[in-house]
mmCIF entry with sequence, helices, sheets and N, C-alpha, C, O atoms, coordinates in Angstrom:
data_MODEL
# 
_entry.id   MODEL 
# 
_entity.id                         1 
_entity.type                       polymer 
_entity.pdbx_number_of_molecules   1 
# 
_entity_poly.entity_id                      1 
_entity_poly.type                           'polypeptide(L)' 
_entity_poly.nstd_linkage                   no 
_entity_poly.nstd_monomer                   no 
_entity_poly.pdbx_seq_one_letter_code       
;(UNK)(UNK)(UNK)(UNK)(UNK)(UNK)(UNK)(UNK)(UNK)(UNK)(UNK)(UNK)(UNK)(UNK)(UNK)(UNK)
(UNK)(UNK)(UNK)(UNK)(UNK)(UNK)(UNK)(UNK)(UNK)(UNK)(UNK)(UNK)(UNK)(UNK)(UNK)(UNK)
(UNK)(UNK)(UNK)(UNK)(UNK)(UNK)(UNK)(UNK)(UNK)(UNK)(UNK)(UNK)(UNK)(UNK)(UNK)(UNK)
(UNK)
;
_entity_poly.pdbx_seq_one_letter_code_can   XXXXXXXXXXXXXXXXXXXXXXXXXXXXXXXXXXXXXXXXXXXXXXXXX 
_entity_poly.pdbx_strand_id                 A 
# 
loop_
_entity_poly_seq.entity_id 
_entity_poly_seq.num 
_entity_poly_seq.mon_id 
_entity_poly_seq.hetero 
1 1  UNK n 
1 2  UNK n 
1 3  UNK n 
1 4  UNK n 
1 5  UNK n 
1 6  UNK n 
1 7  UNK n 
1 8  UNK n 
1 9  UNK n 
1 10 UNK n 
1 11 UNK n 
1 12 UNK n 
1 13 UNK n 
1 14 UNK n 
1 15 UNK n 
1 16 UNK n 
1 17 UNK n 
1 18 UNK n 
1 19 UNK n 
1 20 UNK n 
1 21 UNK n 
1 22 UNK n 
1 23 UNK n 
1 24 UNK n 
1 25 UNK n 
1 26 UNK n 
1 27 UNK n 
1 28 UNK n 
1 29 UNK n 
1 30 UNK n 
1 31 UNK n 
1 32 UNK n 
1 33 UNK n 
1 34 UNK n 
1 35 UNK n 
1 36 UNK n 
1 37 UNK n 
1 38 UNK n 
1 39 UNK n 
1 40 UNK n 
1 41 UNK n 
1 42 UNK n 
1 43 UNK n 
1 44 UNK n 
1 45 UNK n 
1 46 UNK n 
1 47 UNK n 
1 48 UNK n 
1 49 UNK n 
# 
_struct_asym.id          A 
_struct_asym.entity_id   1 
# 
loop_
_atom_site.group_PDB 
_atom_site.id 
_atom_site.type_symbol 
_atom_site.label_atom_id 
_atom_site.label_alt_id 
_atom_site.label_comp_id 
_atom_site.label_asym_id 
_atom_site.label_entity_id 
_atom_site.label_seq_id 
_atom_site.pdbx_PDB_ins_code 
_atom_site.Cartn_x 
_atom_site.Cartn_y 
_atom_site.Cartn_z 
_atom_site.occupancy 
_atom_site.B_iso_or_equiv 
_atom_site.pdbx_formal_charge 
_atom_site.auth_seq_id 
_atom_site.auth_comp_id 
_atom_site.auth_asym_id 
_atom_site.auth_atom_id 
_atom_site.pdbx_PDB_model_num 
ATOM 1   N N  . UNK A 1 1  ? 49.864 72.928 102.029 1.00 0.00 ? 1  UNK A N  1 
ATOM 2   C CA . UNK A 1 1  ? 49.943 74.126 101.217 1.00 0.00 ? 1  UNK A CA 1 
ATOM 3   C C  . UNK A 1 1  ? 50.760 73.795 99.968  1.00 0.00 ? 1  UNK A C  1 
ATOM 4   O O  . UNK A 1 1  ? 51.717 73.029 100.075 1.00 0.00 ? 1  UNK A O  1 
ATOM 5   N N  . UNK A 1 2  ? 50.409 74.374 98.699  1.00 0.00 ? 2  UNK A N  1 
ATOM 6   C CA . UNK A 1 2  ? 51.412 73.936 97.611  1.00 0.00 ? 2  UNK A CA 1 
ATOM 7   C C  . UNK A 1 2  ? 51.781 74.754 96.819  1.00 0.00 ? 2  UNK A C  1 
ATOM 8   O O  . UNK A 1 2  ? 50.777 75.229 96.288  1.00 0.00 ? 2  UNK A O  1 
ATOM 9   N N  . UNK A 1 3  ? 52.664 75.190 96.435  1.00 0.00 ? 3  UNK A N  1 
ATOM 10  C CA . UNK A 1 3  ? 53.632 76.542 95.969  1.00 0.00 ? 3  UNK A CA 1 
ATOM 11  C C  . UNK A 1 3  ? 53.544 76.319 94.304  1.00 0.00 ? 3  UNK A C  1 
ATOM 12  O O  . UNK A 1 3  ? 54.220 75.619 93.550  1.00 0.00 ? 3  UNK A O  1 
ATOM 13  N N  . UNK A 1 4  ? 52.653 77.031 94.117  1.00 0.00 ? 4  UNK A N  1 
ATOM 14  C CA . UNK A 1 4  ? 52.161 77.488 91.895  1.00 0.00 ? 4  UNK A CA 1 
ATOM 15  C C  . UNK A 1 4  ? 53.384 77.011 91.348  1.00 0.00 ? 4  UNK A C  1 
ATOM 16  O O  . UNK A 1 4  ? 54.563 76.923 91.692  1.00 0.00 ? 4  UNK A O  1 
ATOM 17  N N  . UNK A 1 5  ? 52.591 76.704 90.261  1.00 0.00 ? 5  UNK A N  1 
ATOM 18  C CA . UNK A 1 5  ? 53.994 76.451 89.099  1.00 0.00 ? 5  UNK A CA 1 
ATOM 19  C C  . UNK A 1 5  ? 54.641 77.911 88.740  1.00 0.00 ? 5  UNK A C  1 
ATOM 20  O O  . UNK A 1 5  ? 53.991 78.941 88.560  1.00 0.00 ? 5  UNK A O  1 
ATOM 21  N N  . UNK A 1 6  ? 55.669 77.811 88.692  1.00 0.00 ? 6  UNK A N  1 
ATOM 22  C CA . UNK A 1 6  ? 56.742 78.788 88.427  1.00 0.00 ? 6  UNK A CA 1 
ATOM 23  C C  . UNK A 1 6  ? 57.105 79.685 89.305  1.00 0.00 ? 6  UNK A C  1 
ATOM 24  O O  . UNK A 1 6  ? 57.675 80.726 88.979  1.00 0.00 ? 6  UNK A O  1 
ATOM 25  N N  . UNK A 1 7  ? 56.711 79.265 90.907  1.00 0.00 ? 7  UNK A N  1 
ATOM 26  C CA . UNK A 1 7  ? 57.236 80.144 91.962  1.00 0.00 ? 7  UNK A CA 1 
ATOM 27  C C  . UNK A 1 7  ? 58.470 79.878 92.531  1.00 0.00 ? 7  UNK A C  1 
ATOM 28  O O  . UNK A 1 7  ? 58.910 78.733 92.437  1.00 0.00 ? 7  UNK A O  1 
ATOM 29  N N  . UNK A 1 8  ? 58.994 80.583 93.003  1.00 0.00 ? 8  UNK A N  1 
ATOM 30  C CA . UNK A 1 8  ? 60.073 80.548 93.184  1.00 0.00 ? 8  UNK A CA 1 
ATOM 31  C C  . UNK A 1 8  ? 60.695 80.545 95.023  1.00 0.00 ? 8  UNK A C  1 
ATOM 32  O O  . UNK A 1 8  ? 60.393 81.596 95.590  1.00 0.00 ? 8  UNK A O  1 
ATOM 33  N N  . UNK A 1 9  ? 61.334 79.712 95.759  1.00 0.00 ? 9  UNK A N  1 
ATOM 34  C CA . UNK A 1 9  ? 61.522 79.458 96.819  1.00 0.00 ? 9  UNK A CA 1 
ATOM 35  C C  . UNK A 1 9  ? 62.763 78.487 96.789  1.00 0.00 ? 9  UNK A C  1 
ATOM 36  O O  . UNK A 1 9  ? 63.342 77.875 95.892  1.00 0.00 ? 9  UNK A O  1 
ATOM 37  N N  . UNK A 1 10 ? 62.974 78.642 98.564  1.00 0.00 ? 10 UNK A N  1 
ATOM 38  C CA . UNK A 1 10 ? 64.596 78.304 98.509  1.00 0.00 ? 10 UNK A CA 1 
ATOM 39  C C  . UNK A 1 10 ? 64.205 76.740 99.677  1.00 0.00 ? 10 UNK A C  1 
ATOM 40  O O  . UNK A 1 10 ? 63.210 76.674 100.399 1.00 0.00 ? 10 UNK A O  1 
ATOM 41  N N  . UNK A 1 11 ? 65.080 75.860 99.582  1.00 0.00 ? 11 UNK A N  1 
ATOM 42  C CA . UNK A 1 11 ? 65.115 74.561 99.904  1.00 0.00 ? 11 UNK A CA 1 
ATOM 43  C C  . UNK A 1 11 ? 66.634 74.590 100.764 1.00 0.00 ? 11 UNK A C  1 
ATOM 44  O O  . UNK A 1 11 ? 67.728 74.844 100.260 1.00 0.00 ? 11 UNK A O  1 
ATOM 45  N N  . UNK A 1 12 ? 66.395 74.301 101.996 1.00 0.00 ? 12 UNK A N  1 
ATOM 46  C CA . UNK A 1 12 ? 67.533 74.023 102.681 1.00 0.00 ? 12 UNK A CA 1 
ATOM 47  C C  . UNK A 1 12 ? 67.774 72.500 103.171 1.00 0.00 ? 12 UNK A C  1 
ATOM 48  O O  . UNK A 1 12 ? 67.166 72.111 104.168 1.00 0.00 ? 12 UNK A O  1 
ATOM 49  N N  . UNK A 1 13 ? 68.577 71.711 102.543 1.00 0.00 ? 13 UNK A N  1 
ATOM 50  C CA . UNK A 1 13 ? 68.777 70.210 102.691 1.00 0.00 ? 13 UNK A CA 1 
ATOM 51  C C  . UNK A 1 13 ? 70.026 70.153 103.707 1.00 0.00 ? 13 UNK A C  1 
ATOM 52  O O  . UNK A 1 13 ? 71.131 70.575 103.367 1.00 0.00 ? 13 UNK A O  1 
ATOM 53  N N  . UNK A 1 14 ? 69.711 69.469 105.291 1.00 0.00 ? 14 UNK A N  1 
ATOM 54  C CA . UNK A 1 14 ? 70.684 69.479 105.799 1.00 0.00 ? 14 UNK A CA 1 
ATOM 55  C C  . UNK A 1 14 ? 70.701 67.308 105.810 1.00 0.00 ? 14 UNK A C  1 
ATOM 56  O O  . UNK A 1 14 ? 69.984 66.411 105.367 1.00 0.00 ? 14 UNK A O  1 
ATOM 57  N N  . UNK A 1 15 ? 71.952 67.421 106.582 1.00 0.00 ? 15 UNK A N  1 
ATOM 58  C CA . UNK A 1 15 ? 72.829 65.901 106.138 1.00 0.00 ? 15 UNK A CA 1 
ATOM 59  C C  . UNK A 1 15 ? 73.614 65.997 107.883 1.00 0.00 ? 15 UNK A C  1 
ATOM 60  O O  . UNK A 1 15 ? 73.911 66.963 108.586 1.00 0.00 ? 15 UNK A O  1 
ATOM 61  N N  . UNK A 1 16 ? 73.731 64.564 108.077 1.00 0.00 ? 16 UNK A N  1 
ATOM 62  C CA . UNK A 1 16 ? 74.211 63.979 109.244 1.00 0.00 ? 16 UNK A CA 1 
ATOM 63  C C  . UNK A 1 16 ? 75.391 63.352 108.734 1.00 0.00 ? 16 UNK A C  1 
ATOM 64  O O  . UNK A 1 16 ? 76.072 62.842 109.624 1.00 0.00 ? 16 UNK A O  1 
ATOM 65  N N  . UNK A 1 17 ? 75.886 63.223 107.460 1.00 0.00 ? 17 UNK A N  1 
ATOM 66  C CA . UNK A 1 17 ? 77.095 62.411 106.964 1.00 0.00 ? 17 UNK A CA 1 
ATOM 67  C C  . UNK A 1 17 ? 78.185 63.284 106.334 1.00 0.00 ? 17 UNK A C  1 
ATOM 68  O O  . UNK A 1 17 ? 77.827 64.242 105.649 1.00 0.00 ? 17 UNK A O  1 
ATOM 69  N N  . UNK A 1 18 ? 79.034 63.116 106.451 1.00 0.00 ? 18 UNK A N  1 
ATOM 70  C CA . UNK A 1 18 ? 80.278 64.198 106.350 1.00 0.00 ? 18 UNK A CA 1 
ATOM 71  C C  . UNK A 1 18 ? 79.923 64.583 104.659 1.00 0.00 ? 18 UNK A C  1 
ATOM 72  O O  . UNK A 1 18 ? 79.243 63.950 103.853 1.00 0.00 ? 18 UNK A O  1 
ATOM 73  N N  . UNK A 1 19 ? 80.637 65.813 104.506 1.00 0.00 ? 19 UNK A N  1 
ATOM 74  C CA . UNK A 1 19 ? 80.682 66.522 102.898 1.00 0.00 ? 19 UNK A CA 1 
ATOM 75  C C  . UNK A 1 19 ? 81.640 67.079 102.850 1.00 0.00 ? 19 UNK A C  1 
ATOM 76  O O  . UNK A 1 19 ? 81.632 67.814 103.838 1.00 0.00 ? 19 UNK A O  1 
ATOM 77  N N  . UNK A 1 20 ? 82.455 67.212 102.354 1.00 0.00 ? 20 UNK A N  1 
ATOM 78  C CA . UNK A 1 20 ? 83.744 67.879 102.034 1.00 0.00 ? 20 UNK A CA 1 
ATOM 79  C C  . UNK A 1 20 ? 83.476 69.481 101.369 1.00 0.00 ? 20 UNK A C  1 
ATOM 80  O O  . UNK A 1 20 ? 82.809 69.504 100.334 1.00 0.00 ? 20 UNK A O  1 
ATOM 81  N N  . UNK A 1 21 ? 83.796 70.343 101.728 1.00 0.00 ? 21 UNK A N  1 
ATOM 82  C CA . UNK A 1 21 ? 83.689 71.783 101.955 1.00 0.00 ? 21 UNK A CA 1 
ATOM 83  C C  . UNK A 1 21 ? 83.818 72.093 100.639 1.00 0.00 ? 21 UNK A C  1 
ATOM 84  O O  . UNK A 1 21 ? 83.157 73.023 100.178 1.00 0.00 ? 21 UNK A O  1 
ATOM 85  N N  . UNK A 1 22 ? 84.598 71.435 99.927  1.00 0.00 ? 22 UNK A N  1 
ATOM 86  C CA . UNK A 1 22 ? 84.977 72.109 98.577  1.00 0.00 ? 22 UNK A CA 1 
ATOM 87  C C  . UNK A 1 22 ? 83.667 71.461 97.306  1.00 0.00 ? 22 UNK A C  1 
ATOM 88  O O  . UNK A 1 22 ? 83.631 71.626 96.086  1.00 0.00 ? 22 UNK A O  1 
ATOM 89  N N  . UNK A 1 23 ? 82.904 70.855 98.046  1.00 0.00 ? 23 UNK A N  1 
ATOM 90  C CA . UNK A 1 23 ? 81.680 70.232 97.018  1.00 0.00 ? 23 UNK A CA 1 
ATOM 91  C C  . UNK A 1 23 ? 80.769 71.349 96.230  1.00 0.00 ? 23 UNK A C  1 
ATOM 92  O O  . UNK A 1 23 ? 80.239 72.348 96.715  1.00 0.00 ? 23 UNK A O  1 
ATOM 93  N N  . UNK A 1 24 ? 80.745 70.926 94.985  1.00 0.00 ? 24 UNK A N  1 
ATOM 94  C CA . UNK A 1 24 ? 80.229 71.945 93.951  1.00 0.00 ? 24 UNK A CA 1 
ATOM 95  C C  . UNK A 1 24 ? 78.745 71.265 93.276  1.00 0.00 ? 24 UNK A C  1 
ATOM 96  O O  . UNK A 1 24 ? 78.409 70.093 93.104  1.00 0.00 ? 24 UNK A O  1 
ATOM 97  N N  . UNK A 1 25 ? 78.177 72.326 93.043  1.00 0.00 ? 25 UNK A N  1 
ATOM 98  C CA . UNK A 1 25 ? 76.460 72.046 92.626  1.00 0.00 ? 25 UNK A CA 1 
ATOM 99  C C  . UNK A 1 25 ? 76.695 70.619 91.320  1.00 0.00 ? 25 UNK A C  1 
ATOM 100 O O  . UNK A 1 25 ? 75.767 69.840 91.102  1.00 0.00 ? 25 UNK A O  1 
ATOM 101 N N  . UNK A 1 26 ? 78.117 70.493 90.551  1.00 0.00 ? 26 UNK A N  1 
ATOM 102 C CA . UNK A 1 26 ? 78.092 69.567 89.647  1.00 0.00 ? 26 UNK A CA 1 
ATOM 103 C C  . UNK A 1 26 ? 77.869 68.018 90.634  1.00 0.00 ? 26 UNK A C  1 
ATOM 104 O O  . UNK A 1 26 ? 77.093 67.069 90.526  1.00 0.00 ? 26 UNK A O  1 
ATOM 105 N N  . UNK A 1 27 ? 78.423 68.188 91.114  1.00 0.00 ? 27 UNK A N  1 
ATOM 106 C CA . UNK A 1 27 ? 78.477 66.764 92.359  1.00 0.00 ? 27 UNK A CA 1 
ATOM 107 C C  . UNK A 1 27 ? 77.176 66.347 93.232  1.00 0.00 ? 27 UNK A C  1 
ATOM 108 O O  . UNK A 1 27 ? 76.972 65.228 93.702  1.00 0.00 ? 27 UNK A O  1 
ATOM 109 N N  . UNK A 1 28 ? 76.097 67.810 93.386  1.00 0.00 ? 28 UNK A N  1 
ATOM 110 C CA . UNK A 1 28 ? 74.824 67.445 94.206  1.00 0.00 ? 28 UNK A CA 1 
ATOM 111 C C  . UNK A 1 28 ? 74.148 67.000 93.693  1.00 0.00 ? 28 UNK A C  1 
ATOM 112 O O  . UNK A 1 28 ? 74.040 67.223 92.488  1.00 0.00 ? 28 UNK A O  1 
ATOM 113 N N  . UNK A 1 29 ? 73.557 66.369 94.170  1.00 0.00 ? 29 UNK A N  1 
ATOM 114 C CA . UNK A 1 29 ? 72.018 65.889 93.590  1.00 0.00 ? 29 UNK A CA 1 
ATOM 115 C C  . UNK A 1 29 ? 70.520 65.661 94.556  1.00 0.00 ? 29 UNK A C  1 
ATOM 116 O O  . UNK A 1 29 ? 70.367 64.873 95.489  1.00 0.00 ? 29 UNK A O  1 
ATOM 117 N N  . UNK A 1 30 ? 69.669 66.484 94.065  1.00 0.00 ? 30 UNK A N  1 
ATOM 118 C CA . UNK A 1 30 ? 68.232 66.813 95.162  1.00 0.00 ? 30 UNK A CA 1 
ATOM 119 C C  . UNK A 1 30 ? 67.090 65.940 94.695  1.00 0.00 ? 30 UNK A C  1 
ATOM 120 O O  . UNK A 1 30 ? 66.108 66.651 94.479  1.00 0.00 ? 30 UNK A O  1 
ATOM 121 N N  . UNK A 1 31 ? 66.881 64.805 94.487  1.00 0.00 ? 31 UNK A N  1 
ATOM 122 C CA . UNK A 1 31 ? 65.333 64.206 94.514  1.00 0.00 ? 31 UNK A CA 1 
ATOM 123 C C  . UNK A 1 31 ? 63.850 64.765 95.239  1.00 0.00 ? 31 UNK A C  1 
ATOM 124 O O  . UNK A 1 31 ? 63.897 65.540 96.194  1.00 0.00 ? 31 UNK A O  1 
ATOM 125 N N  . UNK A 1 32 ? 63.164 64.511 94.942  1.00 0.00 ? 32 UNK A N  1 
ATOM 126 C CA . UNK A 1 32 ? 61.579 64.022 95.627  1.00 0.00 ? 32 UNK A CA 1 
ATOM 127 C C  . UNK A 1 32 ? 61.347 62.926 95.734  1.00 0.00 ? 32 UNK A C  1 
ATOM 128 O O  . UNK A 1 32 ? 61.500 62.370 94.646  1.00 0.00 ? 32 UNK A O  1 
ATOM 129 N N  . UNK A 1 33 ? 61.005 62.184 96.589  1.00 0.00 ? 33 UNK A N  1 
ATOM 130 C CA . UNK A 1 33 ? 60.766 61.276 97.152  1.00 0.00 ? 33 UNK A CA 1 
ATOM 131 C C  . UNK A 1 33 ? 59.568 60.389 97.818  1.00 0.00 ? 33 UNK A C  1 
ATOM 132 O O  . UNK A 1 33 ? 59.758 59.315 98.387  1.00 0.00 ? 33 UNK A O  1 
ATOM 133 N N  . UNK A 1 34 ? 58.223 61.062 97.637  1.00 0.00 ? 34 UNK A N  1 
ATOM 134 C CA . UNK A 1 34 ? 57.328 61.114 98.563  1.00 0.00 ? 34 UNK A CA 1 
ATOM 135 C C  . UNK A 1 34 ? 55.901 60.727 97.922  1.00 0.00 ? 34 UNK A C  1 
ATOM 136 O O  . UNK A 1 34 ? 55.482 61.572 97.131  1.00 0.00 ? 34 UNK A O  1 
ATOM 137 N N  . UNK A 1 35 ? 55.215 59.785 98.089  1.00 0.00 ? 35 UNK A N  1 
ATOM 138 C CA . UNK A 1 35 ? 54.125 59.336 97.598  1.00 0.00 ? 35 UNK A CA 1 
ATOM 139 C C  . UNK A 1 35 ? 52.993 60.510 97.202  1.00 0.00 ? 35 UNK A C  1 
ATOM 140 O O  . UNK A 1 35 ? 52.180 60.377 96.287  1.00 0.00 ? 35 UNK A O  1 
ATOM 141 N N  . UNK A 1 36 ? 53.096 61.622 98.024  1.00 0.00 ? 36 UNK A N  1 
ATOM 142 C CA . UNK A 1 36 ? 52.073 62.439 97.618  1.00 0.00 ? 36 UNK A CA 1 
ATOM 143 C C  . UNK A 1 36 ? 52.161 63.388 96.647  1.00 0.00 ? 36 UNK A C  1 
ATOM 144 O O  . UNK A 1 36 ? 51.376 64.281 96.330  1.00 0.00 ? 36 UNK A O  1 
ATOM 145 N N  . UNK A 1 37 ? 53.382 63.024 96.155  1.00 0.00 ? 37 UNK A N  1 
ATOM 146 C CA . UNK A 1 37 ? 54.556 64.367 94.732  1.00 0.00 ? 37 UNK A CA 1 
ATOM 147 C C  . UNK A 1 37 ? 54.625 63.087 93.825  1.00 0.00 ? 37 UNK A C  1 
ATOM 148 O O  . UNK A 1 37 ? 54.735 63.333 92.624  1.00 0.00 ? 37 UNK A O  1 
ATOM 149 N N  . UNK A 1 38 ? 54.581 61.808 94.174  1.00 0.00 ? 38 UNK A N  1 
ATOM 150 C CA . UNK A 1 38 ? 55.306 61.079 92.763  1.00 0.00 ? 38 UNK A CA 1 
ATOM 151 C C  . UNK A 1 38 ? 54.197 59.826 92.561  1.00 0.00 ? 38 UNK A C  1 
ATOM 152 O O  . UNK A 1 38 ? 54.034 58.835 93.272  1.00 0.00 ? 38 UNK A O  1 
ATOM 153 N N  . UNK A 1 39 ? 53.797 60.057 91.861  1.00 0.00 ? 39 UNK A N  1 
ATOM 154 C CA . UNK A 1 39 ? 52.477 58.764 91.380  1.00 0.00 ? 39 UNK A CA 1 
ATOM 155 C C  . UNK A 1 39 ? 53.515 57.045 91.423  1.00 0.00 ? 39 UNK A C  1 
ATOM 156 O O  . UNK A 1 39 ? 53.218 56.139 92.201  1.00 0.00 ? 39 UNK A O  1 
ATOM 157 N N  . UNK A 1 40 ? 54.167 56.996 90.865  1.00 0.00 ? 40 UNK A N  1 
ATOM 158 C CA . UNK A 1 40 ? 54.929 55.782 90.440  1.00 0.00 ? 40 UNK A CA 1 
ATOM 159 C C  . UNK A 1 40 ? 55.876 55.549 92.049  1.00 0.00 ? 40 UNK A C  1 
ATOM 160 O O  . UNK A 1 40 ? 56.391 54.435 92.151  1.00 0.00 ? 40 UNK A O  1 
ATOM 161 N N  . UNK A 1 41 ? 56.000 56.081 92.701  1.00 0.00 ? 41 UNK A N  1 
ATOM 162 C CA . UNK A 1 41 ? 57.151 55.856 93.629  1.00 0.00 ? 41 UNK A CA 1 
ATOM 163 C C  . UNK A 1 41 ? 58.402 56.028 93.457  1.00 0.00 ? 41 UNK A C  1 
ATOM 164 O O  . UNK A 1 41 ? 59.228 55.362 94.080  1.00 0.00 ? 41 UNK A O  1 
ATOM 165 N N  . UNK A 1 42 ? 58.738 56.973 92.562  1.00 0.00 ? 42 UNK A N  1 
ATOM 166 C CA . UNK A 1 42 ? 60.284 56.989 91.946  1.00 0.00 ? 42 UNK A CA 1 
ATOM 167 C C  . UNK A 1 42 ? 60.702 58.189 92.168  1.00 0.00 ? 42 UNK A C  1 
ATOM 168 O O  . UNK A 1 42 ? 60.022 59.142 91.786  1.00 0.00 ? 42 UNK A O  1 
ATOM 169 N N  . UNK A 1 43 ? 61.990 58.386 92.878  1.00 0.00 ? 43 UNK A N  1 
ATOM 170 C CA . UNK A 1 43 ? 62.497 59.754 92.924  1.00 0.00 ? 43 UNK A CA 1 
ATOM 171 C C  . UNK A 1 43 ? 62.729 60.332 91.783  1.00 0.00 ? 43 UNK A C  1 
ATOM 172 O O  . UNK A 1 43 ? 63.140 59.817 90.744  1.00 0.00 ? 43 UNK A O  1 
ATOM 173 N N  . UNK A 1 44 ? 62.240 62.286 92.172  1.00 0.00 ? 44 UNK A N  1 
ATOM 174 C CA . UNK A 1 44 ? 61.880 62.465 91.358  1.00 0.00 ? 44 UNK A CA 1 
ATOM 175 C C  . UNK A 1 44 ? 63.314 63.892 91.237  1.00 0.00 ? 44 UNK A C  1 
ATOM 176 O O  . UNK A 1 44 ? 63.267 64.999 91.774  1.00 0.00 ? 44 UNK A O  1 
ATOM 177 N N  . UNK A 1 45 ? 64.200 63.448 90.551  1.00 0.00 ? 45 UNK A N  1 
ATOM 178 C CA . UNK A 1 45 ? 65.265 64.743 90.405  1.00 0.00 ? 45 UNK A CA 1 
ATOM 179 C C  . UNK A 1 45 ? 65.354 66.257 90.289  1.00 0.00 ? 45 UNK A C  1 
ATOM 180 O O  . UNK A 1 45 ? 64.925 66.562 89.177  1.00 0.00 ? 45 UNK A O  1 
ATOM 181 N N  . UNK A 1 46 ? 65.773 67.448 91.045  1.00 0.00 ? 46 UNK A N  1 
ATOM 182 C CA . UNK A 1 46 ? 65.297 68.301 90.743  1.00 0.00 ? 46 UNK A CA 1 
ATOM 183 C C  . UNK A 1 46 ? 66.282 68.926 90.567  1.00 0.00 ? 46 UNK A C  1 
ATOM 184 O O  . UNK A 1 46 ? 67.221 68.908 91.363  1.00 0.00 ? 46 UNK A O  1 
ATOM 185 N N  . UNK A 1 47 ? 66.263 69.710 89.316  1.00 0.00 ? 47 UNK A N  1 
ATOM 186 C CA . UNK A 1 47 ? 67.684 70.783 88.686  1.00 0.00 ? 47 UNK A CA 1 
ATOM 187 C C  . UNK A 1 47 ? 68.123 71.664 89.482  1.00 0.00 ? 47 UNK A C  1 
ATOM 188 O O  . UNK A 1 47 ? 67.389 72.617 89.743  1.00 0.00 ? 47 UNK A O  1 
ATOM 189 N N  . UNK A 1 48 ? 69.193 71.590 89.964  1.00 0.00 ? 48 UNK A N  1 
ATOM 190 C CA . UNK A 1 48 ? 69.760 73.226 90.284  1.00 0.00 ? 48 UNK A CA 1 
ATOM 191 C C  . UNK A 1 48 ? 69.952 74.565 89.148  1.00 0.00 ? 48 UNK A C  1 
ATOM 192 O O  . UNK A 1 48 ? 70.443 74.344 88.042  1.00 0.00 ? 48 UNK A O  1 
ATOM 193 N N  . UNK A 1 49 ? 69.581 75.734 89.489  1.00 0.00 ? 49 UNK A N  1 
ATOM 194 C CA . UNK A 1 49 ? 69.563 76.653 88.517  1.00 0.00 ? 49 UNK A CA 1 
ATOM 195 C C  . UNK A 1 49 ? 71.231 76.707 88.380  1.00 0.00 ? 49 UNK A C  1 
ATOM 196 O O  . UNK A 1 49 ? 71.759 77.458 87.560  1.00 0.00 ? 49 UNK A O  1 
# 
């Protein structure tokens, strides 16, 4: 299934490696990753609003 350009939906990224509680959206960072989203093989960065 693939979600239109300019829709809007929420992404929950969970992690097995410690994070410190006080971590702020300047410090995250969310890629794509996946042969069927990225022609070249290169993660692909995605902005936080």
């Amino acid at each position: 299934m693939m979600i239109p350009a300019g829709a809007s939906y929420v992404v929950r990224v969970a992690t097995d490696l410690p994070v410190r509680d006080d971590v702020s959206a300047d410090e995250l960072r969310l890629y794509v990753w996946n042969a069927r989203y990225t022609s070249d093989r290169k993660g692909v960065q995605i902005a936080f609003p």
